[in-house]
C-alpha positions as CSV (number, residue, x, y, z in Angstrom):
1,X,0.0,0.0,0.0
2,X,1.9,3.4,-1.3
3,X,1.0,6.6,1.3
4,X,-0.3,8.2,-2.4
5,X,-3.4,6.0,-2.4
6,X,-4.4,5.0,0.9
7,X,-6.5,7.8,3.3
8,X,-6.7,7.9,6.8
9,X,-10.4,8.9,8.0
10,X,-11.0,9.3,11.7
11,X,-14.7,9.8,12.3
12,X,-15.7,11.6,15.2
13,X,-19.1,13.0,16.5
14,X,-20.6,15.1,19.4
15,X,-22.8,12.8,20.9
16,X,-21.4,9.9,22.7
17,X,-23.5,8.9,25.8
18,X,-21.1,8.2,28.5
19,X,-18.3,11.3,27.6
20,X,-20.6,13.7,26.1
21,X,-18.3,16.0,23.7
22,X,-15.4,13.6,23.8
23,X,-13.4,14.6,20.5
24,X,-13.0,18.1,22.1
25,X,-11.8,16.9,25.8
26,X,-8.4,18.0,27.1
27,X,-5.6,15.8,27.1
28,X,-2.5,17.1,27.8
29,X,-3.6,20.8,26.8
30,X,-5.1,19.3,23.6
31,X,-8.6,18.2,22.6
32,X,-8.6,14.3,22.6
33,X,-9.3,14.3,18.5
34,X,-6.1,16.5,17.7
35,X,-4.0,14.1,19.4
36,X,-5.3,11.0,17.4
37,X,-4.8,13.6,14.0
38,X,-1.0,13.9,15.3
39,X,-0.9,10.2,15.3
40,X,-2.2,9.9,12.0
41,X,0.3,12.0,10.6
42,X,3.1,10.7,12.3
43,X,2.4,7.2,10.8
44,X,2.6,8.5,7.3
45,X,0.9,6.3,5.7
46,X,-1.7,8.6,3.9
47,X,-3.7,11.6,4.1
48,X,-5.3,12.2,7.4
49,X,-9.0,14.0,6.9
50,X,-10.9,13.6,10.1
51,X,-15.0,13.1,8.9
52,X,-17.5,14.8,11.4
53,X,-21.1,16.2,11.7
54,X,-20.0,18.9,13.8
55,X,-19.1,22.3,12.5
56,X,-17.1,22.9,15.9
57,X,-15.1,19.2,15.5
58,X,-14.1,20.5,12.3
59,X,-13.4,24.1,13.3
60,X,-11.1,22.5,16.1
61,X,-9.1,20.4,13.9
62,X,-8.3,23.0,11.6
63,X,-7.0,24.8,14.3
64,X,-4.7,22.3,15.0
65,X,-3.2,22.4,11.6
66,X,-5.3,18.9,10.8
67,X,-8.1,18.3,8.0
68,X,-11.5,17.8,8.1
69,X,-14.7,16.9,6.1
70,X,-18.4,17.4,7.0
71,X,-20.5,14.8,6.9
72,X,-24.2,13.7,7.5
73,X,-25.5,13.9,11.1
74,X,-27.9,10.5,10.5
75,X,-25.4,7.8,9.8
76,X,-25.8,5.0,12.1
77,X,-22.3,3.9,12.0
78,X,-18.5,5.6,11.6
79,X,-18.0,3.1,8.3
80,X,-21.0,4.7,6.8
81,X,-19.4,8.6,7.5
82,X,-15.9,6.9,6.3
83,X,-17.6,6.6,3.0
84,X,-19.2,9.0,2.7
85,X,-15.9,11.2,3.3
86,X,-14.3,9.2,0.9
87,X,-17.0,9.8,-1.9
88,X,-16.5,13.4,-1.4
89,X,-12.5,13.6,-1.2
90,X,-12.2,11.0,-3.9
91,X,-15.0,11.3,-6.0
92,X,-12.8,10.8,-9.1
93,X,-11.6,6.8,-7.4
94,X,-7.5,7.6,-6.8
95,X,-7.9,6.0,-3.5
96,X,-7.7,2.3,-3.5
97,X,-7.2,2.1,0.6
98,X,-9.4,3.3,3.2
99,X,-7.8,3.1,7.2
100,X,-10.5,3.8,9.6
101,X,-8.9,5.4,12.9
102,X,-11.2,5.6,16.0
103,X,-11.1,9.2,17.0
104,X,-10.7,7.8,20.5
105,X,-7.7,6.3,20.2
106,X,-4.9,9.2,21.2
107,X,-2.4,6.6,22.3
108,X,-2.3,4.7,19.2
109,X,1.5,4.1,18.2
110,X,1.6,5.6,14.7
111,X,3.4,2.0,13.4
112,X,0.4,0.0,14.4
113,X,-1.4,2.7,12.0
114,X,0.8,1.6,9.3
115,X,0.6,-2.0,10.8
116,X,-3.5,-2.0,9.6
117,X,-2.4,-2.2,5.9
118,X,0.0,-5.0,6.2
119,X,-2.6,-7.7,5.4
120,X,-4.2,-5.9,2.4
121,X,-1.2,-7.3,0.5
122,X,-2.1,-10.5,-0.3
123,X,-5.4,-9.9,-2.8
124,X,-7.1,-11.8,-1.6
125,X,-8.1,-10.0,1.5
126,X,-11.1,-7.7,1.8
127,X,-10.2,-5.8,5.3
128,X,-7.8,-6.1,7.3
129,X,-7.5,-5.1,11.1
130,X,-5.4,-5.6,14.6
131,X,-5.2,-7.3,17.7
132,X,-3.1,-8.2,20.5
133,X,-2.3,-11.1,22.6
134,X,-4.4,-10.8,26.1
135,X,-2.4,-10.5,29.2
136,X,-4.5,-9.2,31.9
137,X,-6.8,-11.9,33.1
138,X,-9.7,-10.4,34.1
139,X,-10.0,-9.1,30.0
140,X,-11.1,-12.8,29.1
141,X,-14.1,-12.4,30.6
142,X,-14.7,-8.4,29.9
143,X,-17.5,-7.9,27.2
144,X,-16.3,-4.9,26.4
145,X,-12.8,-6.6,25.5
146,X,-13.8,-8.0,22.1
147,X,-12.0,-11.1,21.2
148,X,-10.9,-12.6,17.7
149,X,-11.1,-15.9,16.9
150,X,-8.9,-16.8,14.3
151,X,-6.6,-19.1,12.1
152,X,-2.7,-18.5,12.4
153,X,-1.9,-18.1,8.6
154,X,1.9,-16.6,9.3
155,X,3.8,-15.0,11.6
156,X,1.9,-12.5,14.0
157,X,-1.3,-13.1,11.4
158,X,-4.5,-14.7,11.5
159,X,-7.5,-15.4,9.3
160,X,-10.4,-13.9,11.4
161,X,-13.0,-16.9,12.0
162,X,-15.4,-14.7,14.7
163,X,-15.4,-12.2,16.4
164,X,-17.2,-12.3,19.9
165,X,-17.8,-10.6,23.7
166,X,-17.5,-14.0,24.7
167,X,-14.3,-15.3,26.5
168,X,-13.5,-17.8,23.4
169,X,-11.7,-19.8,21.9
170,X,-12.3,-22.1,24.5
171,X,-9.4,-23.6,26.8
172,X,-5.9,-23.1,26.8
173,X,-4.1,-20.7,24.6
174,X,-3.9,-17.2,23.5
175,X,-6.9,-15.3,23.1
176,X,-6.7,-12.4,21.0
177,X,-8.2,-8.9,21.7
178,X,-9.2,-6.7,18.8
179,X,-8.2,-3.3,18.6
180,X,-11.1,-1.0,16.5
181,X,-9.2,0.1,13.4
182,X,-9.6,-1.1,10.2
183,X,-8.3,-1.0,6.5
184,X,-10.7,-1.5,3.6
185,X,-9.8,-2.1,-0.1
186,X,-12.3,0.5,-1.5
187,X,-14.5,-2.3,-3.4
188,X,-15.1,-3.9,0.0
189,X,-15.6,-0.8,2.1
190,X,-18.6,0.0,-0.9
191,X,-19.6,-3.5,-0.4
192,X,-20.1,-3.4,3.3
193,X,-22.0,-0.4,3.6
194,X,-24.7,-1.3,1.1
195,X,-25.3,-4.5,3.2
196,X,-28.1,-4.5,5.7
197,X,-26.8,-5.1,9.5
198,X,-26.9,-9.2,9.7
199,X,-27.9,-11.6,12.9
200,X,-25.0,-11.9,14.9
201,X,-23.6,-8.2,13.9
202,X,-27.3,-7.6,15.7
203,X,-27.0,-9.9,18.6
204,X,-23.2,-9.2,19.9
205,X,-23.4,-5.6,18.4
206,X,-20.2,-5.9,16.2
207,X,-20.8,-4.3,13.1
208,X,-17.7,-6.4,11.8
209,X,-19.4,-10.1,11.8
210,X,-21.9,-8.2,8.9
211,X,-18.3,-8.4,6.5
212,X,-17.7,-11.9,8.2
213,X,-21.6,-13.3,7.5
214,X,-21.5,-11.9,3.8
215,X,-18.1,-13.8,3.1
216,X,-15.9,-11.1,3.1
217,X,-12.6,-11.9,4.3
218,X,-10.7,-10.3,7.3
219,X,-7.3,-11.1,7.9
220,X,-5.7,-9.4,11.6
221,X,-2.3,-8.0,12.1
222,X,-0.6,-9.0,15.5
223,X,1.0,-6.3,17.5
224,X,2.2,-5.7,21.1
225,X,-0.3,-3.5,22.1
226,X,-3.2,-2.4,22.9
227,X,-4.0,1.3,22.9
228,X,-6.5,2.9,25.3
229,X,-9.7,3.9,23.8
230,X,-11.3,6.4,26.0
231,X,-14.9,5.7,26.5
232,X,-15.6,6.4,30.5
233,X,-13.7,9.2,32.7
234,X,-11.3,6.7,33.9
235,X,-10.0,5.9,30.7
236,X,-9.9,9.7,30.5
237,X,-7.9,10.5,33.6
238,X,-5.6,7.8,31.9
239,X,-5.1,8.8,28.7
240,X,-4.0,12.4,30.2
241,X,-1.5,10.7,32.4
242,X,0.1,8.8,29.3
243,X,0.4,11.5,27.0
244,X,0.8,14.3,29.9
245,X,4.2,12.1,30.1
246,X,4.8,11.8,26.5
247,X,4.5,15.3,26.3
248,X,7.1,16.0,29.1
249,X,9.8,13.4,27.7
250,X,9.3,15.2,24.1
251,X,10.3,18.4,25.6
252,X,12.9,17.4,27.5
C-alpha cells in the first residue's frame, strides 16, 4: 500500500452517551481528536481527513493544523461517515485504501497505523484489522474486551473466524483482543456499507461479523499492544497521564 493512495479517516461526533463532547476533551492541553490527527500524521501512511457532523469538530481540527470533512449527522455507524468522506475527497476513485482510525484512540503508536495495511497485501483480503495477545486476566471475561477468533496463517497473522464478547476460543491458549481500526480495499468498504446489518452483527453488536456473515474476508495484524480507547472518565484520567508524560519526555 503506497501513502499516495491510501487515506486515513478518523470519524468523530458530538454525541457519545457516557463522555458527552469527547473529540473536544483536554488531554494534555489538547482536545482528545487532535491528538489521534497527530498520530495519523506521524504514521505516514496517507492523508489524514478527520469526517465529522460537527461544524465545531471541524473548526477545532483546523486549528490544529489537521483536516477535516463534513458529513451527514444521520449515519448509524462511523463506516458509513468513512464513505461518505471518501466519496466526497475522492470522487474521481485515486484512493484504493481506506484506514479507519477511531477518533478515540490518542495513544495509538503511529506504526500499528501503518501496521493495519500490512494484510491488504495478499489480494485476496477484503479488510484487514489488529489485535493483541491478552495479558490481563480479568480481560477474558470483559464484554467490552472483544475477542478474535482466528486461524494462524503466518507469523503475527490470523484469518479472522469470529469475532465475539464471549471469553473464546475455549481452553488453553492465547486469546486475541481486537483493537477497533480497520483498512478497507475500497471495493469492499462499498460493499459493506450497502449491506443490511446481519444476525449476529445484531445480537453481539459488532458491526464487523456483517463483513464476516457476507463472506468477506478479514485477515488481523498481531502487534504488542493495545492502545487505550477512551470511552468512560477513567479511561480519561488515563489517557491524560500517558500523554501528559509523552508530552514531558518530548520536551525534554
Amino acid at each position: 500500500m503506497s501513502e499516495n493512495n491510501t487515506l486515513i479517516l478518523i470519524p468523530a461526533r458530538m454525541a457519545a452517551t457516557r463522555l458527552p463532547g469527547k473529540p473536544l476533551l483536554d488531554i494534555a492541553g489538547k482536545p482528545m481528536i487532535a491528538h489521534v490527527v497527530a498520530r495519523a500524521k506521524e504514521a505516514a501512511a496517507g492523508r489524514a481527513v478527520v469526517a465529522t457532523d460537527s461544524q465545531e469538530i471541524a473548526a477545532i481540527v483546523r486549528a490544529h493544523g489537521g483536516e477535516a470533512v463534513m458529513t451527514r449527522a444521520d449515519h448509524p455507524s462511523g463506516s458509513d461517515r468513512i464513505h461518505e468522506a471518501l466519496e466526497t475527497l475522492d470522487g474521481a476513485g485515486a484512493i484504493d485504501t481506506v484506514i479507519n482510525l477511531q477518533g478515540d484512540l490518542p495513544t495509538i503508536a503511529p506504526d500499528d497505523i501503518r501496521a493495519v495495511t500490512t494484510p491488504l497485501k495478499d489480494p485476496a483480503v477484503d479488510i484487514a484489522t489488529l489485535a493483541a495477545i491478552i495479558r490481563k486476566d480479568e480481560e477474558h471475561t470483559n464484554p467490552n474486551v472483544v475477542k478474535i477468533v482466528g486461524s494462524p496463517i503466518g507469523p503475527d497473522r490470523l484469518r479472522a473466524l469470529y469475532f465475539t464478547r464471549a471469553t473464546a476460543p475455549y481452553a488453553e491458549g492465547p486469546r486475541y483482543h481486537h483493537i477497533g481500526i480497520y483498512a478497507y480495499r475500497r471495493a469492499a468498504l462499498k460493499r459493506f456499507v450497502a449491506l443490511p446489518p446481519s444476525p449476529l452483527e445484531q445480537r453481539e453488536k459488532l458491526e464487523q461479523l456483517r463483513a464476516l456473515e457476507a463472506g468477506m474476508r478479514i485477515d488481523v495484524a498481531i502487534v504488542d499492544t493495545v492502545p487505550l480507547g477512551v470511552d468512560t472518565p477513567h479511561d480519561l484520567e488515563a489517557a491524560r497521564e500517558a500523554l501528559t508524560g509523552h508530552v514531558a519526555k518530548n520536551m525534554a
